[in-house]
C-alpha positions in Angstrom: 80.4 -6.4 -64.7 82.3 -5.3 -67.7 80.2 -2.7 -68.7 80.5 -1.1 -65.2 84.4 -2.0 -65.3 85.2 -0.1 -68.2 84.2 3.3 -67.7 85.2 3.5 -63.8 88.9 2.1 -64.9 88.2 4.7 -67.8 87.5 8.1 -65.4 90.5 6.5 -62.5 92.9 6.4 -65.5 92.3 10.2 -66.9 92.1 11.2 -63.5 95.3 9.9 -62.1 96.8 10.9 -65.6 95.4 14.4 -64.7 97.2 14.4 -61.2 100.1 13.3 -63.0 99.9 16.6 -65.2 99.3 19.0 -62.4 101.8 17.6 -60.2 104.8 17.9 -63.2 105.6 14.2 -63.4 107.6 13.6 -66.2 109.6 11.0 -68.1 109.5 7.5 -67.8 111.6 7.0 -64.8 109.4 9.3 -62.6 105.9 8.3 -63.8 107.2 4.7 -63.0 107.6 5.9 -60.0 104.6 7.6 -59.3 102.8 4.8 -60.9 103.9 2.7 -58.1 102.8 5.1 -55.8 99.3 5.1 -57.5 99.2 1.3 -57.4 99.7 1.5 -53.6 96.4 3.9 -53.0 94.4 2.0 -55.6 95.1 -1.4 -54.7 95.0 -0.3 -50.6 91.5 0.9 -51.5 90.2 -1.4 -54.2 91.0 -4.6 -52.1 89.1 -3.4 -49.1 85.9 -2.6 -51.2 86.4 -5.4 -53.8 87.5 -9.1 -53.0 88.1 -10.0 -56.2 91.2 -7.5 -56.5 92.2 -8.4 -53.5 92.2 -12.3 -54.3 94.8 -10.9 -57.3 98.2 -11.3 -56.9 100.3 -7.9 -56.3 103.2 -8.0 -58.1 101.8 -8.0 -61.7 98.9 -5.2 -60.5 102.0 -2.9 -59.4 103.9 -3.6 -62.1 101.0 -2.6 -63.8 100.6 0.4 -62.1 104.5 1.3 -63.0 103.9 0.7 -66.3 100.7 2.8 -66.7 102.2 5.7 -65.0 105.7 5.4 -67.4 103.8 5.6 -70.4 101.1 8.8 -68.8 104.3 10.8 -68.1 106.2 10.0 -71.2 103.2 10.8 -73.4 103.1 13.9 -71.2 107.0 14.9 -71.4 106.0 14.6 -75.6 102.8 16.8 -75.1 104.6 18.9 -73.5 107.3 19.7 -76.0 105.0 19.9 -78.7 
């Protein structure tokens, strides 16, 4: 299972950090934001396909999400400047 995990996290991770990018989200504050926003369409859609996320509690996968998103669109404030 963790061999299939990995690269499908891998691709959903580059290409939310790619949406990220094309829609101008940066700093921490927003990508939080967004990252929350993420959470919601990943988790809506994950937990009707796969039980096992939805057997997960939320909180810790959105703050998850928020955190993942702060860090994308700092590192992409810094690329940017660079």
């Amino acid at each position: 299972m963790l061999a299939a995990a990995v690269p499908v996290h891998l691709a959903l991770s580059l290409s939310w950090a790619i949406a990220l990018d094309r829609t101008g989200v940066r700093g921490a504050g927003r990508g939080a934001l967004a990252g929350l926003a993420i959470g919601a369409v990943d988790l809506t859609l994950a937990a009707r396909v796969v039980p096992r996320i939805r057997a997960l509690p939320l909180l810790p996968q959105l703050a998850d999400h928020a955190a993942y998103g702060a860090v994308a669109a700092h590192v992409l404030a810094r690329a940017g400047r660079a």
